[in-house]
C-alpha positions as CSV (number, residue, x, y, z in Angstrom):
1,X,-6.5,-14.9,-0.1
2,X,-9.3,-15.0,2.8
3,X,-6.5,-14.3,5.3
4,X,-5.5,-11.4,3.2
5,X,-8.9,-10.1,2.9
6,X,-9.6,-10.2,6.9
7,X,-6.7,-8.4,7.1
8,X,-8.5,-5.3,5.3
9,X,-11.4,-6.3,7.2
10,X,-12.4,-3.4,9.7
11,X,-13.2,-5.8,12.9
12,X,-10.0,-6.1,15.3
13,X,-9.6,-9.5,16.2
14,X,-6.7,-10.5,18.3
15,X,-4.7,-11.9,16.0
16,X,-4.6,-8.8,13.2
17,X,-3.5,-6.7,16.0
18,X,-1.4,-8.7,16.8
19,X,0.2,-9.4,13.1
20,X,-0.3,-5.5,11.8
21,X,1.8,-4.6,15.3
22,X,4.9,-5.4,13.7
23,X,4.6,-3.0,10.7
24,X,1.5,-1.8,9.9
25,X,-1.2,-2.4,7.3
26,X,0.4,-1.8,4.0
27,X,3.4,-4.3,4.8
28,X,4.1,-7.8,5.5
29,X,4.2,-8.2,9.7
30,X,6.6,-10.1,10.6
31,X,9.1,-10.4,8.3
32,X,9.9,-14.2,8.4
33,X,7.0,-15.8,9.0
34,X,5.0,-18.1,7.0
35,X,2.1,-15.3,7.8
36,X,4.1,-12.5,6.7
37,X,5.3,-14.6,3.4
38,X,1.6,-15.4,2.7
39,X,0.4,-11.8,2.9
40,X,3.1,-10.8,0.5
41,X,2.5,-13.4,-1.9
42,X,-1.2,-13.1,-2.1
43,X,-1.9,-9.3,-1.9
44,X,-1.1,-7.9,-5.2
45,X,-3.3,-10.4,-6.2
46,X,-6.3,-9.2,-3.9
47,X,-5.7,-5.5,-4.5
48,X,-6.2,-6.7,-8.4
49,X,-9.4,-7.9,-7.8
50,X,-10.6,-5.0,-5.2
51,X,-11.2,-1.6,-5.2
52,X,-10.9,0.6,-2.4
53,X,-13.7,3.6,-0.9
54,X,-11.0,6.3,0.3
55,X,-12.7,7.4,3.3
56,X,-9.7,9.2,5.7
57,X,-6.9,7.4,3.3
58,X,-5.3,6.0,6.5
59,X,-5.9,2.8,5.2
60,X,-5.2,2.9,1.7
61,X,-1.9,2.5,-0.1
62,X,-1.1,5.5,-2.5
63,X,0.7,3.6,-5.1
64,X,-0.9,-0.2,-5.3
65,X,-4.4,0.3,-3.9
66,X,-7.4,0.8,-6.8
67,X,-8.1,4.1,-5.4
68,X,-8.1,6.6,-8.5
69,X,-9.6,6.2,-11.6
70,X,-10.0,2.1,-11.2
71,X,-6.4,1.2,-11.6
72,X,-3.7,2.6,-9.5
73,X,-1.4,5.4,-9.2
74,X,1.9,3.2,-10.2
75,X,0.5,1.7,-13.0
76,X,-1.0,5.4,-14.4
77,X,2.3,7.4,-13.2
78,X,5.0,4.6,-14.0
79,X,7.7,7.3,-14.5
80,X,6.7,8.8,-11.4
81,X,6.9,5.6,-9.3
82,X,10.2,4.8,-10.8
83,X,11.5,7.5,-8.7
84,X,9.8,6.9,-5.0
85,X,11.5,5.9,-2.5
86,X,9.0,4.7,-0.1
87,X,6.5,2.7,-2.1
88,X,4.0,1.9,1.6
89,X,2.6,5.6,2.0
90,X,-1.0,5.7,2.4
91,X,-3.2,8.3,0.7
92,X,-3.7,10.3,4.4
93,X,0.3,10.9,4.6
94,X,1.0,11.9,1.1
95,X,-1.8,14.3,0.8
96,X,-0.1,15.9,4.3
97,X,3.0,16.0,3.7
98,X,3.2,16.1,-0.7
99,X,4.8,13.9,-2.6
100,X,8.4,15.5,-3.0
101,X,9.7,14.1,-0.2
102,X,8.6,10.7,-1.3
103,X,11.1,11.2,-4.3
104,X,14.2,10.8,-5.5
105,X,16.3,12.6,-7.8
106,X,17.2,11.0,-10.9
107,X,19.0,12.2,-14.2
108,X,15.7,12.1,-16.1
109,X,13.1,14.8,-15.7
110,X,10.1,12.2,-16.7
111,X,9.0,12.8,-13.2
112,X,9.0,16.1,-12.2
């Protein structure tokens, strides 16, 4: 959990930018690694525990960060998140660009 939460941490030590470089901040790194496999095992847990200031919403994951009314947006919208596509956006990029193209169609009209 304390690797996790340096990870979120806004200091740039070597080794983050080194790890996020791969993919980003919202996903695992490297995909096999036993750094990458930590990070996916541990941070659902950690963003249960933590809540998230929005700021710019670069940094914050629309769906699983606590962002929005002290849960998040997949657990208040399930219908909603049934139907995305990409589940890694941040707040910044869906605000830009909606979330529409974040969707896909699906016989039920739950989410529209």
């Amino acid at each position: 959990m304390k690797f996790v939460h340096k990870l979120h941490e806004p200091n740039s030590l070597p080794w983050k930018t080194w790890f996020l470089s791969y993919a980003g901040p919202h996903s695992s790194g490297m995909p096999d690694s036993y750094l990458s496999r930590l990070v996916q095992e541990e941070l659902p847990r950690y963003r249960s525990l933590t809540t998230v200031l929005l700021g710019d919403g670069a940094s914050t994951s629309f769906w699983h960060d606590r962002w929005l009314l002290n849960t998040t947006v997949a657990e208040i919208f399930p219908a909603l998140f049934s139907h995305c596509i990409h589940h890694e956006n941040n707040v910044r990029s869906v605000l830009q660009s909606g979330l529409r193209p974040l969707l896909q169609p699906r016989l039920t009209r739950a989410a529209l």
